[in-house]
PyMOL CGO cylinders between C-alpha atoms (Angstrom):
from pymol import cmd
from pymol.cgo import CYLINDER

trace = [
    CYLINDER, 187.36, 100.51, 177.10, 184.39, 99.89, 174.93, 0.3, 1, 1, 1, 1, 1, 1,
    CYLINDER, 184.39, 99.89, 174.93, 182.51, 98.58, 177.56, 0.3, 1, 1, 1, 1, 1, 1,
    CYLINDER, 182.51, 98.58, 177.56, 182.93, 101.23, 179.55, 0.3, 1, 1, 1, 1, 1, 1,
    CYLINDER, 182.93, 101.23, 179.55, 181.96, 103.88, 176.81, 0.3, 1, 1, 1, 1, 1, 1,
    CYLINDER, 181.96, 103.88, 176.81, 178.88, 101.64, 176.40, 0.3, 1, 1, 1, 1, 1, 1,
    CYLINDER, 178.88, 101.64, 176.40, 178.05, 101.72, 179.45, 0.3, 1, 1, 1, 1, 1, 1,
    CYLINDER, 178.05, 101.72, 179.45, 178.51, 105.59, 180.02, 0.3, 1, 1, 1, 1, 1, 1,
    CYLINDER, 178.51, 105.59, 180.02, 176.52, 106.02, 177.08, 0.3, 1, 1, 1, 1, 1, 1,
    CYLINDER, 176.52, 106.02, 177.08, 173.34, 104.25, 178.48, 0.3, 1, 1, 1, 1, 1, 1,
    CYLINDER, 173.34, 104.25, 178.48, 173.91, 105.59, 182.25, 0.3, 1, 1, 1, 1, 1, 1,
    CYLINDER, 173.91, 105.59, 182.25, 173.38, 109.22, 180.19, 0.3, 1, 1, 1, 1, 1, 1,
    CYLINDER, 173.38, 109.22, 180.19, 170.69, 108.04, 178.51, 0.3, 1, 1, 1, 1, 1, 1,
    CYLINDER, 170.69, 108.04, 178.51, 169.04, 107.11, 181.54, 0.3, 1, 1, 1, 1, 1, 1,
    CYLINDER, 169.04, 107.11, 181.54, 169.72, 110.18, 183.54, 0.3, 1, 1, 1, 1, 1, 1,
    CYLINDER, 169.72, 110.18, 183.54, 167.96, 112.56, 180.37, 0.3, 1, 1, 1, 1, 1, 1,
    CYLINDER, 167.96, 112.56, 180.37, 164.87, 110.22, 180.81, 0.3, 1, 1, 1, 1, 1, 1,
    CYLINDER, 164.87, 110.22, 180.81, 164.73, 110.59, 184.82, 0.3, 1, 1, 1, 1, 1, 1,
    CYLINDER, 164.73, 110.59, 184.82, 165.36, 114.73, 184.19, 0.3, 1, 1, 1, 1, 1, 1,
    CYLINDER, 165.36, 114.73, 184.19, 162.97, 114.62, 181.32, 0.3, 1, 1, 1, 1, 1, 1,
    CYLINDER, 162.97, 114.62, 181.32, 160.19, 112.91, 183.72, 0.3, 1, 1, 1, 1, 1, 1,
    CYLINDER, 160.19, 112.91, 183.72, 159.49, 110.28, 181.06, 0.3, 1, 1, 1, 1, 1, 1,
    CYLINDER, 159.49, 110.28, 181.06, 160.23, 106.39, 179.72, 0.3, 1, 1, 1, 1, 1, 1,
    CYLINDER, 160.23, 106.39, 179.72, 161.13, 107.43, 176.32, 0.3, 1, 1, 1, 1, 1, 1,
    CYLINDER, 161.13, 107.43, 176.32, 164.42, 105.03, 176.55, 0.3, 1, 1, 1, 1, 1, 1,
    CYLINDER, 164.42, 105.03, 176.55, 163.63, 102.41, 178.99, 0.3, 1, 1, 1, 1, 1, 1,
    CYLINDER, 163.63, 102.41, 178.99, 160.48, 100.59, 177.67, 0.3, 1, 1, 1, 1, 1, 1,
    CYLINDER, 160.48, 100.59, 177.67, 162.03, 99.34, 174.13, 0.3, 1, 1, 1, 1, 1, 1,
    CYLINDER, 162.03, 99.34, 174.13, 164.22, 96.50, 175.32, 0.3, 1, 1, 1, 1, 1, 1,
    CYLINDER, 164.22, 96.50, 175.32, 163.96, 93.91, 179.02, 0.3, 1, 1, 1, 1, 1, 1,
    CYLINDER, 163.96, 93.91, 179.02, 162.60, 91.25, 176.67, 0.3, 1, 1, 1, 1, 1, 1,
    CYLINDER, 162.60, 91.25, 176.67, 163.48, 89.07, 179.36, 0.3, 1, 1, 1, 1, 1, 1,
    CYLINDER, 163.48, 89.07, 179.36, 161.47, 90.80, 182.23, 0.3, 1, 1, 1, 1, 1, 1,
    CYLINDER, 161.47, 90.80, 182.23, 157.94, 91.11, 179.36, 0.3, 1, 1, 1, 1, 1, 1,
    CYLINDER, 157.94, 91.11, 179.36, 155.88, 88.54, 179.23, 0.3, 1, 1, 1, 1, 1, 1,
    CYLINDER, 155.88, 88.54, 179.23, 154.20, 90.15, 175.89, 0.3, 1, 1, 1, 1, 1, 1,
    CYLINDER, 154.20, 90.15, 175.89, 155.32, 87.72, 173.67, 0.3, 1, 1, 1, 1, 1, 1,
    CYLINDER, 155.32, 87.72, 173.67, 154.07, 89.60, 170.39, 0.3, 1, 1, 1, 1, 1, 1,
    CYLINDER, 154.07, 89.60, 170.39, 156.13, 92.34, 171.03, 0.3, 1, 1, 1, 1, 1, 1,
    CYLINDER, 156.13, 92.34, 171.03, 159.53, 92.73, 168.89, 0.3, 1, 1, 1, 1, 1, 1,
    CYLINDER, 159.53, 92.73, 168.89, 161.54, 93.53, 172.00, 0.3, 1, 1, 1, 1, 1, 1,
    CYLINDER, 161.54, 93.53, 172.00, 165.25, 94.91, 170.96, 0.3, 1, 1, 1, 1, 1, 1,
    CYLINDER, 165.25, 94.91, 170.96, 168.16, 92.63, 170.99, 0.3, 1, 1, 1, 1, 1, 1,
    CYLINDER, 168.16, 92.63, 170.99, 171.20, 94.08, 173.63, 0.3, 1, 1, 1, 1, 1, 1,
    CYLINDER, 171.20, 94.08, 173.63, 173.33, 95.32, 170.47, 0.3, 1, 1, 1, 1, 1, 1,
    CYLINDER, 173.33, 95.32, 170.47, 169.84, 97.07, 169.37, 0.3, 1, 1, 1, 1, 1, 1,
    CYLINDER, 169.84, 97.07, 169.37, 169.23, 98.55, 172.47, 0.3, 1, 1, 1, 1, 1, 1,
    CYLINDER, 169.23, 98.55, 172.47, 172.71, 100.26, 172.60, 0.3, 1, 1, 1, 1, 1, 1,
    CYLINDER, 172.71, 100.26, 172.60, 172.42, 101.27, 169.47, 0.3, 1, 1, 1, 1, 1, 1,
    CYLINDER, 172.42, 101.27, 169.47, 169.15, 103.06, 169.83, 0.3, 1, 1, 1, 1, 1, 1,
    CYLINDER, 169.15, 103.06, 169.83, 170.28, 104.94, 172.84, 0.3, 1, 1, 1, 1, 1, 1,
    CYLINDER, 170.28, 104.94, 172.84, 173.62, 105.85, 171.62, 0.3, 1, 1, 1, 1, 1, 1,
    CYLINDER, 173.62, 105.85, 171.62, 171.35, 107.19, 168.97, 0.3, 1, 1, 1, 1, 1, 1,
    CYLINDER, 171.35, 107.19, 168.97, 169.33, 109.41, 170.90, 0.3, 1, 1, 1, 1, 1, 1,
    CYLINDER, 169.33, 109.41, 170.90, 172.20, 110.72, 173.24, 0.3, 1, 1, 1, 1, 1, 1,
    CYLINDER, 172.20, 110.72, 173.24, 174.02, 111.84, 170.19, 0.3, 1, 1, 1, 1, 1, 1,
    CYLINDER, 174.02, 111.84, 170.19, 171.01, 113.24, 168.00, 0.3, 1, 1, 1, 1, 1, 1,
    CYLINDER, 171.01, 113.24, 168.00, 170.44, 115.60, 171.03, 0.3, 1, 1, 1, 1, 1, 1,
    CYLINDER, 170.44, 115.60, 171.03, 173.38, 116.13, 171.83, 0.3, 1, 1, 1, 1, 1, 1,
    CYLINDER, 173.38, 116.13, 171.83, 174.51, 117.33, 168.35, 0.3, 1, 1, 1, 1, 1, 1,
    CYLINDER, 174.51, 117.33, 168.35, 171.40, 119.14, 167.82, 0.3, 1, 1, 1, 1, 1, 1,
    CYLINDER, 171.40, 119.14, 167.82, 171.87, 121.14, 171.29, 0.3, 1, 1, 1, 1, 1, 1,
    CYLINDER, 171.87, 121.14, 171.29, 175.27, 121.87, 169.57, 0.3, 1, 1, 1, 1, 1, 1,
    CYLINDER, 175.27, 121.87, 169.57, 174.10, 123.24, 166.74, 0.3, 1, 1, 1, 1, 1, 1,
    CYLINDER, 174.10, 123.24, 166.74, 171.17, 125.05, 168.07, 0.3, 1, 1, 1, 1, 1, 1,
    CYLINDER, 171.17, 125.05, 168.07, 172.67, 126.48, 170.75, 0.3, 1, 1, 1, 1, 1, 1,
    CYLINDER, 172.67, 126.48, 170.75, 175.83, 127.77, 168.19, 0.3, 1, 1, 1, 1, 1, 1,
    CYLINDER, 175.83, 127.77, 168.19, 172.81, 129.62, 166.02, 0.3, 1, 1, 1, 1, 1, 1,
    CYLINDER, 172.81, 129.62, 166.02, 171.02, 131.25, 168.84, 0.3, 1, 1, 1, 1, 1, 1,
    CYLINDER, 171.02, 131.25, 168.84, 174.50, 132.74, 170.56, 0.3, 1, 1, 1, 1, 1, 1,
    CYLINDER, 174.50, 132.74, 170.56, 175.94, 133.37, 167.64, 0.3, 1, 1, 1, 1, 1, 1,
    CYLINDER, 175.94, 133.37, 167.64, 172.87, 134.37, 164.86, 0.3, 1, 1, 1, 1, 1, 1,
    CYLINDER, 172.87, 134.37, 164.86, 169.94, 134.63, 167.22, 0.3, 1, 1, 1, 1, 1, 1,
    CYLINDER, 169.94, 134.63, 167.22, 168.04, 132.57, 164.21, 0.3, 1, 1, 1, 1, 1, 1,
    CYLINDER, 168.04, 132.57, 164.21, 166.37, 129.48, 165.37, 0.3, 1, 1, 1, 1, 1, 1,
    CYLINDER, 166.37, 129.48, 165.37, 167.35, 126.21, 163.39, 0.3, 1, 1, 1, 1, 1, 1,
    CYLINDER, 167.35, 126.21, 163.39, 163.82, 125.73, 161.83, 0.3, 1, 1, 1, 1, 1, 1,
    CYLINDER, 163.82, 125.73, 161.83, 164.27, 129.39, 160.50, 0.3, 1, 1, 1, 1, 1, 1,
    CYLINDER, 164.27, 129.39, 160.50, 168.21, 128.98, 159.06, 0.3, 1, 1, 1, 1, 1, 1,
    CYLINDER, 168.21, 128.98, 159.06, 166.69, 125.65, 158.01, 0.3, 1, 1, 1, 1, 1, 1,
    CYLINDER, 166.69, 125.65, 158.01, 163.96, 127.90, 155.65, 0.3, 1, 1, 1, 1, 1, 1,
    CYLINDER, 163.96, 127.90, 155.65, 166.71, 130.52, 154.18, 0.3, 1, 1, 1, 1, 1, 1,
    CYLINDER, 166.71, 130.52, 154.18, 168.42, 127.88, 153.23, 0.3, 1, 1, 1, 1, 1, 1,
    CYLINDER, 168.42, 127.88, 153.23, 166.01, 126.26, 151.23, 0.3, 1, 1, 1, 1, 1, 1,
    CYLINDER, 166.01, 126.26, 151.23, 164.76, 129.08, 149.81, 0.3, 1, 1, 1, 1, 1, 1,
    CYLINDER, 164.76, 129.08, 149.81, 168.66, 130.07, 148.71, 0.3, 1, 1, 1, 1, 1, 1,
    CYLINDER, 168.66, 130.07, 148.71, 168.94, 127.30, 146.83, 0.3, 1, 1, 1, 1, 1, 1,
    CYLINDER, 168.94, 127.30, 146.83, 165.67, 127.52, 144.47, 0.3, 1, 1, 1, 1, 1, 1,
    CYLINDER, 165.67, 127.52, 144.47, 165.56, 129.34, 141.23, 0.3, 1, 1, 1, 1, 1, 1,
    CYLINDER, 165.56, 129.34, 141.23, 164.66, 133.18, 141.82, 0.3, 1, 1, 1, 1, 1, 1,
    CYLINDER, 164.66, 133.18, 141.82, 165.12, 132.31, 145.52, 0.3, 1, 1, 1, 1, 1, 1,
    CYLINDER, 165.12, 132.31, 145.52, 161.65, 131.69, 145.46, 0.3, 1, 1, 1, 1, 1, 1,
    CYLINDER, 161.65, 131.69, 145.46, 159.68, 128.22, 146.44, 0.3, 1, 1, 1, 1, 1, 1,
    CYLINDER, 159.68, 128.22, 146.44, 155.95, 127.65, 147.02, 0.3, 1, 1, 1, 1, 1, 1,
    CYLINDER, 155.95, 127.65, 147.02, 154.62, 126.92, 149.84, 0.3, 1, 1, 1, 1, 1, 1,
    CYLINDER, 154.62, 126.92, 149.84, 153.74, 123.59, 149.54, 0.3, 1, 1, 1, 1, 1, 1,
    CYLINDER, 153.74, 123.59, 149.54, 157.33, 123.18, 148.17, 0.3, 1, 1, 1, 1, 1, 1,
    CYLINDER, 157.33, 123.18, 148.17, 158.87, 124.74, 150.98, 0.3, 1, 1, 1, 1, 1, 1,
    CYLINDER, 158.87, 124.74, 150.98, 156.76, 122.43, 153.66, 0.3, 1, 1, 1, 1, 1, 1,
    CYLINDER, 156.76, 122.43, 153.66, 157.94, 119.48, 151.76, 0.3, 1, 1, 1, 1, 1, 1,
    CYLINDER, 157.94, 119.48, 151.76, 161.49, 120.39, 152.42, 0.3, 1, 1, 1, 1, 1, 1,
    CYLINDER, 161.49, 120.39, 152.42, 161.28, 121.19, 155.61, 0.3, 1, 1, 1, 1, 1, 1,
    CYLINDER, 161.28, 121.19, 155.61, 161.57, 119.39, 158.71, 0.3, 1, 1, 1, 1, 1, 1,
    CYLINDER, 161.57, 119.39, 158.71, 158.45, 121.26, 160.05, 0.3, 1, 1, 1, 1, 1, 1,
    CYLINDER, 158.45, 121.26, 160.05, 154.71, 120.71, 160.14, 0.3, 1, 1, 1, 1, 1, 1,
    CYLINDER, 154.71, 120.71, 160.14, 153.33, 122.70, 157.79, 0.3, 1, 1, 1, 1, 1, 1,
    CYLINDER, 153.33, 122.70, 157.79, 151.02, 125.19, 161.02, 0.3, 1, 1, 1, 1, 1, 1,
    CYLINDER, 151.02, 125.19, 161.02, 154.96, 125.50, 162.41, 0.3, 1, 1, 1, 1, 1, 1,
    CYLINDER, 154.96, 125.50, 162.41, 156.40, 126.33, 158.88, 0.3, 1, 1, 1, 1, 1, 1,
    CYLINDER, 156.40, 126.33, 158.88, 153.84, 128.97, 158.02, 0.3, 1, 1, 1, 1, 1, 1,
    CYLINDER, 153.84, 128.97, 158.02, 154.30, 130.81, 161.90, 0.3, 1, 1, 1, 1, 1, 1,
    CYLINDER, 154.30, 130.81, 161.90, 158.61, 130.78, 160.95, 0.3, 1, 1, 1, 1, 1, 1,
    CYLINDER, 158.61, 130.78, 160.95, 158.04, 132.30, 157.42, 0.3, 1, 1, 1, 1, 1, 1,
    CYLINDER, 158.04, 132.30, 157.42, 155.38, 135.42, 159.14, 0.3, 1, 1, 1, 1, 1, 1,
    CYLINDER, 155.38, 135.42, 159.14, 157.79, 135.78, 161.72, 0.3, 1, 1, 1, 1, 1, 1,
    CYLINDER, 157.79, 135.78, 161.72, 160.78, 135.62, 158.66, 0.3, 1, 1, 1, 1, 1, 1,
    CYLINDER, 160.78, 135.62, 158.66, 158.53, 138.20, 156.86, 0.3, 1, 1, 1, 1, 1, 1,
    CYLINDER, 158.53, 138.20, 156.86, 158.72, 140.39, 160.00, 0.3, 1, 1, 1, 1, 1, 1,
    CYLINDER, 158.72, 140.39, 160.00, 162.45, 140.19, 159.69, 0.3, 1, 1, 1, 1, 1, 1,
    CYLINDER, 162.45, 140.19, 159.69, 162.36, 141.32, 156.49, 0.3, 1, 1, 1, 1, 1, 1,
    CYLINDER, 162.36, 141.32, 156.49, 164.01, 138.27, 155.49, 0.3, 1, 1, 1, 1, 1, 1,
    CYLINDER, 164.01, 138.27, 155.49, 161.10, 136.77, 153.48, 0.3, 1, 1, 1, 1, 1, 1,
    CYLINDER, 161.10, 136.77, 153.48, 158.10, 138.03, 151.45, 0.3, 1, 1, 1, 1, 1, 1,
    CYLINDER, 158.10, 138.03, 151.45, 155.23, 136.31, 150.35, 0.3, 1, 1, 1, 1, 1, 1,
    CYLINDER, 155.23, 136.31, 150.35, 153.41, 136.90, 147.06, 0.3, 1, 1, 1, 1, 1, 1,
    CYLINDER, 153.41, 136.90, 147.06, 150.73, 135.85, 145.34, 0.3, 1, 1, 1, 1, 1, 1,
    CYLINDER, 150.73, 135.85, 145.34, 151.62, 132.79, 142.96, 0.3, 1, 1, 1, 1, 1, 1,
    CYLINDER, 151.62, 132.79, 142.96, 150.92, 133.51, 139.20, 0.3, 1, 1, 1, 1, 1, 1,
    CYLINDER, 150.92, 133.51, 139.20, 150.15, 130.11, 137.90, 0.3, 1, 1, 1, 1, 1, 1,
    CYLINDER, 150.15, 130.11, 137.90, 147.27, 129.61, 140.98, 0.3, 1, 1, 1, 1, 1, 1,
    CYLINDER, 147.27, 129.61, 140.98, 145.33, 131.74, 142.64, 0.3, 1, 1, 1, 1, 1, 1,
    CYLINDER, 145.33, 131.74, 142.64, 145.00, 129.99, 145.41, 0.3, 1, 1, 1, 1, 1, 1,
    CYLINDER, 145.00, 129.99, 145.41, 148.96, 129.29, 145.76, 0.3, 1, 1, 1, 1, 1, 1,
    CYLINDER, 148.96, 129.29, 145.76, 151.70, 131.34, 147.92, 0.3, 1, 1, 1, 1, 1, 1,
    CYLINDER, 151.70, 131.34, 147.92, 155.28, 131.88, 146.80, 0.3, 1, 1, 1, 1, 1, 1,
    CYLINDER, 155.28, 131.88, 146.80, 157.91, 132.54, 149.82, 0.3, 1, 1, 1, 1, 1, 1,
    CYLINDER, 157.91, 132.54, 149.82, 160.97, 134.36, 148.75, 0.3, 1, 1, 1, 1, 1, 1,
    CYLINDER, 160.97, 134.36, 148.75, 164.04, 135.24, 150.19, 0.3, 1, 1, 1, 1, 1, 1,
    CYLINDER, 164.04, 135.24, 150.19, 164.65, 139.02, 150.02, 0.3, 1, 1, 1, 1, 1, 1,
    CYLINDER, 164.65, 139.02, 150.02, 168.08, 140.61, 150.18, 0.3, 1, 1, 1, 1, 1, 1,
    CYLINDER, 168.08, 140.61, 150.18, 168.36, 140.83, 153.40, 0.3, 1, 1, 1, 1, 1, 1,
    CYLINDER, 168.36, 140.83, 153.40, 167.32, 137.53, 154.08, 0.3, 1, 1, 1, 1, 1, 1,
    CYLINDER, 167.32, 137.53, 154.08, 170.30, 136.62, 151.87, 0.3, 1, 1, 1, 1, 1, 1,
    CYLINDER, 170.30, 136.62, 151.87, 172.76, 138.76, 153.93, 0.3, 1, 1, 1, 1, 1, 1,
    CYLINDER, 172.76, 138.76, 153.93, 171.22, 137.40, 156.83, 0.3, 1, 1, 1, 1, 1, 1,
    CYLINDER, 171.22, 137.40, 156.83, 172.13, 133.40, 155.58, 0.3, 1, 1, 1, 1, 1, 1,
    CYLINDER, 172.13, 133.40, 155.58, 175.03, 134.57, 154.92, 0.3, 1, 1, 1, 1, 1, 1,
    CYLINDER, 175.03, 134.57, 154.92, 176.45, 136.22, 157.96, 0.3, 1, 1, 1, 1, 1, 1,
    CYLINDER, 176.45, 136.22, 157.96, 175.34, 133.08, 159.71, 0.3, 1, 1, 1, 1, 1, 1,
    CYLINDER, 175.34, 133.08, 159.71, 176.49, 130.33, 157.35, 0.3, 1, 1, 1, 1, 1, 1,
    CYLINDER, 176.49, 130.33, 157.35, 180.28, 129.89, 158.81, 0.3, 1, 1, 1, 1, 1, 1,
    CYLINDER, 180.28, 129.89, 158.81, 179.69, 129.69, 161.82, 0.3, 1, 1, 1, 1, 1, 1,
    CYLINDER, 179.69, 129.69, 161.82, 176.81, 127.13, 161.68, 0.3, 1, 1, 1, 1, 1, 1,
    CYLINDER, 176.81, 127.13, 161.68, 178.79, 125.05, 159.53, 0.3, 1, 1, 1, 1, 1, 1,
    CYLINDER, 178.79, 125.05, 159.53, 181.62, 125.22, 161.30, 0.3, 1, 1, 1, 1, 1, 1,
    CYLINDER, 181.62, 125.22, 161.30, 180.01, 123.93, 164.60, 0.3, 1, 1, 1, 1, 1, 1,
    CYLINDER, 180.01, 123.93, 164.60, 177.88, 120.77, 162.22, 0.3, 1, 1, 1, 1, 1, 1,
    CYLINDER, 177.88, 120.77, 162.22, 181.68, 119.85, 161.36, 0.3, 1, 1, 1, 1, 1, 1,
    CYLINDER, 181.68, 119.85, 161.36, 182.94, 119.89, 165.11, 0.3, 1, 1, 1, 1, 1, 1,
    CYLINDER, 182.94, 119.89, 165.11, 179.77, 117.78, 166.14, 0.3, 1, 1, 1, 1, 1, 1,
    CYLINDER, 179.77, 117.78, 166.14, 180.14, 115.21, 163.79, 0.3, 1, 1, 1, 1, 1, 1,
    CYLINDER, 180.14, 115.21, 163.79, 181.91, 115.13, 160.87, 0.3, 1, 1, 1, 1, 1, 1,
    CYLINDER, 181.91, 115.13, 160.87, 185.41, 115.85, 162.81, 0.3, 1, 1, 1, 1, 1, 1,
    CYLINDER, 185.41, 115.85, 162.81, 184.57, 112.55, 165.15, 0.3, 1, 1, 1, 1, 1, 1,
    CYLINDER, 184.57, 112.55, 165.15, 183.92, 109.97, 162.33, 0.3, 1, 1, 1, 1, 1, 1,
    CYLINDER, 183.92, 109.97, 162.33, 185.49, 108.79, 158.97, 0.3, 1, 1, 1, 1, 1, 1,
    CYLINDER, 185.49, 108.79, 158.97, 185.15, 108.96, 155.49, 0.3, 1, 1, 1, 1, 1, 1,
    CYLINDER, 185.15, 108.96, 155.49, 183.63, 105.62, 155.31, 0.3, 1, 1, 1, 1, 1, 1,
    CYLINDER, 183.63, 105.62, 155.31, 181.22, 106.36, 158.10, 0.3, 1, 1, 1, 1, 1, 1,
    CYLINDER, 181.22, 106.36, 158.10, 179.94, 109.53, 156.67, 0.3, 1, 1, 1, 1, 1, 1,
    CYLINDER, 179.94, 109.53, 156.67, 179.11, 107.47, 153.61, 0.3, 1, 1, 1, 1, 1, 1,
    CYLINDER, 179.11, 107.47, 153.61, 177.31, 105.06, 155.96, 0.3, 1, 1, 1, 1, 1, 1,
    CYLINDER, 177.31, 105.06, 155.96, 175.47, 107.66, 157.80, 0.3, 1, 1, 1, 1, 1, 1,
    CYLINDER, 175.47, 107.66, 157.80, 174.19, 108.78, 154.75, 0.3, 1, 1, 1, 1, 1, 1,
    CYLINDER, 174.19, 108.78, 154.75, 172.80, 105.51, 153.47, 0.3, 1, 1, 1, 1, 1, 1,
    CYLINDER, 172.80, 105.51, 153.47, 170.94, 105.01, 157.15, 0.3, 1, 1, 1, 1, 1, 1,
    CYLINDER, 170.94, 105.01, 157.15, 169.84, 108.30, 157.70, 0.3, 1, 1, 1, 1, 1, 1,
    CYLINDER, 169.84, 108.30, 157.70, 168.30, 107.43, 153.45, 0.3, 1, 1, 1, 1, 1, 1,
    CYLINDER, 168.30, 107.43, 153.45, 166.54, 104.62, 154.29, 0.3, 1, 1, 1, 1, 1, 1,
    CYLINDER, 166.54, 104.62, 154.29, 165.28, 105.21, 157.68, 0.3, 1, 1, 1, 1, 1, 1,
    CYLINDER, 165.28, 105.21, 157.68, 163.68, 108.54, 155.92, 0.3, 1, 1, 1, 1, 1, 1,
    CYLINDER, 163.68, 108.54, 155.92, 162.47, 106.68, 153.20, 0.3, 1, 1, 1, 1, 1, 1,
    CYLINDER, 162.47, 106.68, 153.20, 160.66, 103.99, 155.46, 0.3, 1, 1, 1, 1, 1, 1,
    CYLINDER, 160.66, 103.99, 155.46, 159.11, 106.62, 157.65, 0.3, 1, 1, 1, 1, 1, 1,
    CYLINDER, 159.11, 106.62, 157.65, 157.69, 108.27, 154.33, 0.3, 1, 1, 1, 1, 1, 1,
    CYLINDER, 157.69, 108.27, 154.33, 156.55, 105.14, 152.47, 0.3, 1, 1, 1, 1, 1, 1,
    CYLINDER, 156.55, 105.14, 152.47, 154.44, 104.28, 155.95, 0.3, 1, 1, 1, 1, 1, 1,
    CYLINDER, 154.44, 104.28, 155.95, 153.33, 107.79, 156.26, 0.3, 1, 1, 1, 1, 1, 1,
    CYLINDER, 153.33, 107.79, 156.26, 151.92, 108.10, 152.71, 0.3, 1, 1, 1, 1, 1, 1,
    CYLINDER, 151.92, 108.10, 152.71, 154.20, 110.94, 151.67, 0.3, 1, 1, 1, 1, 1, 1,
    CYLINDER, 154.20, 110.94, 151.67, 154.42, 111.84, 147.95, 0.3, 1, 1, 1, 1, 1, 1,
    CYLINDER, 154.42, 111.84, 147.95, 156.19, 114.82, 146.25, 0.3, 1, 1, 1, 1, 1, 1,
    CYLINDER, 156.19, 114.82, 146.25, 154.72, 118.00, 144.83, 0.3, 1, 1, 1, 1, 1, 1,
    CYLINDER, 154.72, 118.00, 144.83, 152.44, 117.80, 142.99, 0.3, 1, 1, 1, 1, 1, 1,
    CYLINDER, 152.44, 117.80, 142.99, 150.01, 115.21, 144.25, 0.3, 1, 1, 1, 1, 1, 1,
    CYLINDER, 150.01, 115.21, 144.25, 146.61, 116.28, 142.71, 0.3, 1, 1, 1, 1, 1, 1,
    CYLINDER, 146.61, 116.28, 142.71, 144.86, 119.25, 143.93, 0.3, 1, 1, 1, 1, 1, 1,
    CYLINDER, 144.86, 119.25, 143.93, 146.43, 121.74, 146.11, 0.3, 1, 1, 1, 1, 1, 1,
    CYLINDER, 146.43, 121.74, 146.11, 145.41, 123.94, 148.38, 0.3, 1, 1, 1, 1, 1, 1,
    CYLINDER, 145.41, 123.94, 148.38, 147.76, 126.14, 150.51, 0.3, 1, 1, 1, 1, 1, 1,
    CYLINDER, 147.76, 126.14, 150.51, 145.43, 128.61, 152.21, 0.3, 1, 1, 1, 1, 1, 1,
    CYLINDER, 145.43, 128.61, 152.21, 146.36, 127.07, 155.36, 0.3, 1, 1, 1, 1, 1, 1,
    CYLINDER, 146.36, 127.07, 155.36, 144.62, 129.26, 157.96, 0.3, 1, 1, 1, 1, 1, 1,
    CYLINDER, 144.62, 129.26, 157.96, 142.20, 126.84, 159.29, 0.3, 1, 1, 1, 1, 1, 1,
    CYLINDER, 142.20, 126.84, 159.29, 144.42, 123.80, 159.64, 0.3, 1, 1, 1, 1, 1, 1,
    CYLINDER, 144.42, 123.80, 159.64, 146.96, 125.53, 160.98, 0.3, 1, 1, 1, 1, 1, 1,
    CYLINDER, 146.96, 125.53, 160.98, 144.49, 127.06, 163.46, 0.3, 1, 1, 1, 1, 1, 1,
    CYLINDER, 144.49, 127.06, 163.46, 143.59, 123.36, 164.10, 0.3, 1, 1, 1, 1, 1, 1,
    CYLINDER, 143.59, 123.36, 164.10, 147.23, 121.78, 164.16, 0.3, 1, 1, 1, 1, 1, 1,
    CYLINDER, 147.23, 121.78, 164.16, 148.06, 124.76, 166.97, 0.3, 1, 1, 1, 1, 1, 1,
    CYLINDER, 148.06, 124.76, 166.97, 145.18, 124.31, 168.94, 0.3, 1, 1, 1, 1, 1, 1,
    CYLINDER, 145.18, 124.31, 168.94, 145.59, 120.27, 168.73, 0.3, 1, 1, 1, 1, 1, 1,
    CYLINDER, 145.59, 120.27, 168.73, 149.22, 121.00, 169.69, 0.3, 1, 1, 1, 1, 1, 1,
    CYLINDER, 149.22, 121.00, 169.69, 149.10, 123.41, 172.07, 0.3, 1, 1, 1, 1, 1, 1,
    CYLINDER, 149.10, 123.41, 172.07, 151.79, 126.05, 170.66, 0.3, 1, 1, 1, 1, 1, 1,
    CYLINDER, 151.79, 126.05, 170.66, 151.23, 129.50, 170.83, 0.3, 1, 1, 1, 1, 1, 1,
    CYLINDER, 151.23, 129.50, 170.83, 154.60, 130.25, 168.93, 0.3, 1, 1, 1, 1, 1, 1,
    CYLINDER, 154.60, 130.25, 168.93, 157.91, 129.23, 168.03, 0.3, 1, 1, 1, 1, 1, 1,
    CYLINDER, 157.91, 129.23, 168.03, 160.22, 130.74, 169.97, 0.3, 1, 1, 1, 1, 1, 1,
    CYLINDER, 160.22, 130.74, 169.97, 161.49, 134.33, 168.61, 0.3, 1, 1, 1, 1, 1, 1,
]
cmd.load_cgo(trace, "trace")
């Protein structure tokens, strides 16, 4: 029965990289069929590991996206903000605070707060301790707006994943999902507010990052 989950599991995988038009899945593993010997080609158990991985990462993340959008008409990456921002002091975080916690680049992040600010679910003021510095904060209706869509979103995260595994695997998923984090930011040279001087007037690099990416918007 394994097997056979296994199995359907990587047949999936392989149909979302024909639909998808790419080799996102199938490049990472045939260590037998390489002749690229400095290459650390994934073991069988690795290999259905890491595609198990990526089937159920978008899977649950169509889940929960989807449930938001139907449900709250609020993107992820915006939920994803008023949540953040509910849980700082005064509702209020800067805006290099803010990126840090976010999943977002920081040209995506500042496009989600203007269009959160033509919600009227966030404003943006002046900081008082630098001139140079933005504060976002959640308004009221922001608030009501997190809060009307809070059950529902949580109920579907619980469906998608914490209904299907144990008590001992959510402490395990925690622990990977830790480390893997923490090895991606070590290599990337992240560091945590503050980190010397800051600038957050981020017209021009965003400008840059859009152009570089080609993204006129995030979806409404």
């Amino acid at each position: 029965m394994g097997e056979l989950i296994e199995t359907e599991v990587i047949e999936h995988s392989r149909s979302i990289t024909t639909v998808q038009g790419c080799q996102t899945l199938n490049y990472l593993g045939y260590a037998g069929a390489m002749t690229d010997s400095r290459a650390r080609w994934l073991s069988a158990e690795e290999e259905r590991a890491w595609r198990s991985f990526l089937v159920a990462v978008a899977t649950l993340f169509s889940a929960v996206e989807g449930q938001l959008a139907r449900d709250s008409g609020i993107p992820h990456g915006y939920y994803e903000i008023l949540v953040n921002l509910s849980e700082a002091p005064d509702r209020s975080l800067r805006m290099s605070q803010l990126a840090e916690a976010s999943t977002s680049s920081k040209s995506r992040l500042s496009h989600a707060v203007a269009r959160l600010e033509e919600r009227g679910w966030v404003e943006r003021l002046d900081c008082p301790t630098d001139r140079r510095g933005q504060v976002a904060r959640l308004t009221d209706a922001g608030f009501a707006a997190l809060d009307a869509a809070a059950p529902g979103h949580v109920e579907q995260v619980r469906q998608s994943l914490f209904d299907r595994i144990t008590a001992a695997q959510v402490t395990e998923l925690a622990a990977i999902s830790a480390a893997v984090a923490a090895g991606e930011q070590a290599k990337s040279g992240f560091c945590p507010d503050p980190c010397g001087a800051e600038s957050e007037d981020l017209g021009e690099a965003e400008s840059k990052d859009l152009r570089e990416a080609g993204l006129a918007e995030l979806a409404d």
